[in-house]
C-alpha positions in Angstrom: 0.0 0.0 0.0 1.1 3.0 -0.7 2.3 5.7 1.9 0.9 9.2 1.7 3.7 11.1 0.3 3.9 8.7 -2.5 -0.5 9.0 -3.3 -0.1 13.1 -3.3 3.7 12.9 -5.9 1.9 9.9 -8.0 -1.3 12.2 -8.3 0.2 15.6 -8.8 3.5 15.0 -10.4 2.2 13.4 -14.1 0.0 16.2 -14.8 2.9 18.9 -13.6 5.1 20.2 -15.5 7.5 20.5 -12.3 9.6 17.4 -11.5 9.3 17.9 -7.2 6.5 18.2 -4.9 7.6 22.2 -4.2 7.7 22.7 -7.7 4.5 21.0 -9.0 2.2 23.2 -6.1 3.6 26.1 -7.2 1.8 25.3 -10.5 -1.3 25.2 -9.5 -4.0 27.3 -7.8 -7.7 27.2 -6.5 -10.6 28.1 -9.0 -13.7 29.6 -8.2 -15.1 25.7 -9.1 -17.1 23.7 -6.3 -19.3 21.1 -6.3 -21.4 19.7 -3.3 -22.2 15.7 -4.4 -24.9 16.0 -1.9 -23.5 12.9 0.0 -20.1 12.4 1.2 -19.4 9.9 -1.9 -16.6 11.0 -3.3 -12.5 10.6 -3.2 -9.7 13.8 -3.0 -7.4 13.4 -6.7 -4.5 14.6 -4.5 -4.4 12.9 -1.5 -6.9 9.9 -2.0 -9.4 11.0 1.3 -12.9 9.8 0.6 -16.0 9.9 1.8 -16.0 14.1 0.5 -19.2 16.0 0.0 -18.0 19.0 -1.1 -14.8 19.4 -3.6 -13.0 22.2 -5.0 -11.4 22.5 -8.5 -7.3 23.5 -9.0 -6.2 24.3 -12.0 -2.3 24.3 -13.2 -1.2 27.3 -14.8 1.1 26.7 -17.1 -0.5 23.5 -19.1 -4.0 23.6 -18.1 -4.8 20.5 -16.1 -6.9 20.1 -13.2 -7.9 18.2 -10.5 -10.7 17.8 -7.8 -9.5 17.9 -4.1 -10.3 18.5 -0.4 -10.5 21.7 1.5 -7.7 20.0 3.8 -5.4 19.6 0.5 -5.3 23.5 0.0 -4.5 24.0 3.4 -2.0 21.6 4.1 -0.1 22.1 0.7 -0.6 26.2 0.5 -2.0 25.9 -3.0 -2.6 29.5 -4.4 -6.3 30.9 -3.6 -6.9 34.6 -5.7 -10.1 37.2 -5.4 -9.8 39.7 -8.1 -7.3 39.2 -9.8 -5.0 39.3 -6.3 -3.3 35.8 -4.6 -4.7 35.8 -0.9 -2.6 35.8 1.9 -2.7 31.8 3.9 -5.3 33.3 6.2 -7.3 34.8 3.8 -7.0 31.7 1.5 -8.6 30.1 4.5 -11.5 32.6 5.6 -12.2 32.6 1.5 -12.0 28.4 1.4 -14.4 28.7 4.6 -16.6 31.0 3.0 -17.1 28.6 -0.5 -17.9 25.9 2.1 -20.8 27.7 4.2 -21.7 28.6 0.9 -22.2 25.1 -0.2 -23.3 24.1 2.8 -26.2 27.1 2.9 -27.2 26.0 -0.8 -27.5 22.6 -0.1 -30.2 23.1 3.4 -32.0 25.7 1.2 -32.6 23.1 -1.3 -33.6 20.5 1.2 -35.9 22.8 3.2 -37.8 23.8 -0.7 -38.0 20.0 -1.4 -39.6 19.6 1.8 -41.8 21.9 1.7 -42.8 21.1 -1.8 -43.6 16.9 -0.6 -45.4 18.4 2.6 -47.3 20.9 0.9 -46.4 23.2 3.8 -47.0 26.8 3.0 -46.1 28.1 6.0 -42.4 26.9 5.2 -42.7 27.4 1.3 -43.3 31.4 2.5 -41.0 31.6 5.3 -38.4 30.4 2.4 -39.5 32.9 -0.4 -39.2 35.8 2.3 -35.8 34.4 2.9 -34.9 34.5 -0.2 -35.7 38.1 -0.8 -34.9 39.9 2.1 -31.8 37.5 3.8 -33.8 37.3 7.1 -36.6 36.4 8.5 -39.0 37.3 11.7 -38.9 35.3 14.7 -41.8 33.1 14.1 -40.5 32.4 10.2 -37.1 31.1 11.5 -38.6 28.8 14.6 -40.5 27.1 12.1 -37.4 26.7 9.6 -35.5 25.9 12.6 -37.6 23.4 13.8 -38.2 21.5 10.4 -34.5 21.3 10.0 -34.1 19.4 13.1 -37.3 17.3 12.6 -35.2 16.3 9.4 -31.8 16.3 10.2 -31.0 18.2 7.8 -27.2 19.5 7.9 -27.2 23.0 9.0 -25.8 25.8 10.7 -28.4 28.5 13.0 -26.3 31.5 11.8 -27.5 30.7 8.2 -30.9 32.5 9.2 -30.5 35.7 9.9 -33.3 37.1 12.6 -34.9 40.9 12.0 -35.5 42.1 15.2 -35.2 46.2 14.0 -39.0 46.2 13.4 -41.3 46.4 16.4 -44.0 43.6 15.0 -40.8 41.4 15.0 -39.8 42.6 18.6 -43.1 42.0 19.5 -43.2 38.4 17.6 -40.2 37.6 20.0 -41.5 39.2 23.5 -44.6 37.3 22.8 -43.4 33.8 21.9 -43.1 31.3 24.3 -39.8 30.8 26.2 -38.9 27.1 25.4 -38.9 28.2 21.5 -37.0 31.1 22.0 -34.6 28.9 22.9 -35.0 27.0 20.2 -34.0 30.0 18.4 -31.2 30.9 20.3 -28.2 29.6 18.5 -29.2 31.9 15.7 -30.0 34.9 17.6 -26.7 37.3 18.1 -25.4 38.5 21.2 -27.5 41.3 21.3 -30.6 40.2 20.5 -30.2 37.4 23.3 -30.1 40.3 25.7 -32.8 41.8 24.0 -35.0 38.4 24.6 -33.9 38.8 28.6 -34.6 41.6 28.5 -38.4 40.8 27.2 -38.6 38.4 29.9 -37.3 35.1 28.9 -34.5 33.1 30.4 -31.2 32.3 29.0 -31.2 28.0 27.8 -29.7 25.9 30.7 -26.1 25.1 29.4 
């Protein structure tokens, strides 16, 4: 079997035009190419990790070749990540890598929660999502119910996807009014502030 350093030079090195490892990743760079598989079915062409959902696309600058790899990969072998035009520093190749991947990741539950709401019939949900769409938030009572299909379902998520309006005083109201035990349910996608707010309106902070 082979070892690790010999998967990533047998991968890299044929479609390089550079002979060593330092000189083939200097080839290449990060695309603005993803793909999510929707399941984690699929195998890095660099290092040989499987079971990946989401895969990005490098490209090698000087003959044109390109591979599929792992977020890890451009970490671990600083492979060149650019925004305009401008190669980003390591941390910023890694808040930009992040970014792609919450992307995904966002893309992915929005599609689940419309197919969902499409085989339940579920207006309530089909609406909360079309006002999402539009405005990028929603009001308290939109995103419990979101919140709460996406855990009846399991479907992969992250709160701070659904961003709460609490500027508007029917949507202050919404929250002062709903009761406690789903305001917590809301409350890893409330901010800091508009936790306080919530205490302030009377209810208590989730037990940790």
């Amino acid at each position: 079997m082979s070892t690790y350093p010999q998967r990533v030079r047998e991968s890299i090195l044929p479609l390089s035009v550079g002979d060593t490892l330092p000189k083939a990743f200097e080839e290449w760079s990060v695309t603005d190419n993803v793909e999510d598989h929707g399941r984690p079915t699929e195998s890095c062409q660099l290092c040989g990790q499987e079971n990946l959902r989401y895969e990005f696309e490098i490209r090698n600058s000087l003959n044109g070749n390109t591979m599929w790899i792992g977020s890890q990969c451009i970490h671990k072998f600083s492979l060149s990540v650019f925004e305009d035009g401008r190669k980003l520093s390591e941390e910023d190749a890694k808040k930009k890598i992040n970014r792609l991947l919450e992307q995904m990741r966002q893309n992915a539950c929005i599609n689940a929660l419309d197919a969902l709401a499409a085989s339940e019939a579920n207006d309530i949900l089909k609406n909360a999502l079309a006002y999402f769409k539009k405005n990028k938030y929603l009001s308290p009572k939109q995103a419990w119910v979101v919140l709460w299909k996406l855990q009846q379902h399991r479907i992969d998520h992250n709160p701070s996807f659904f961003k709460i309006d609490l500027k508007h005083d029917k949507f202050k109201s919404q929250l002062r009014e709903m009761r406690t035990e789903r305001v917590h349910d809301l409350w890893p996608a409330l901010t800091t502030s508009q936790k306080d707010m919530a205490v302030r309106f009377g209810h208590s902070r989730p037990l940790p």
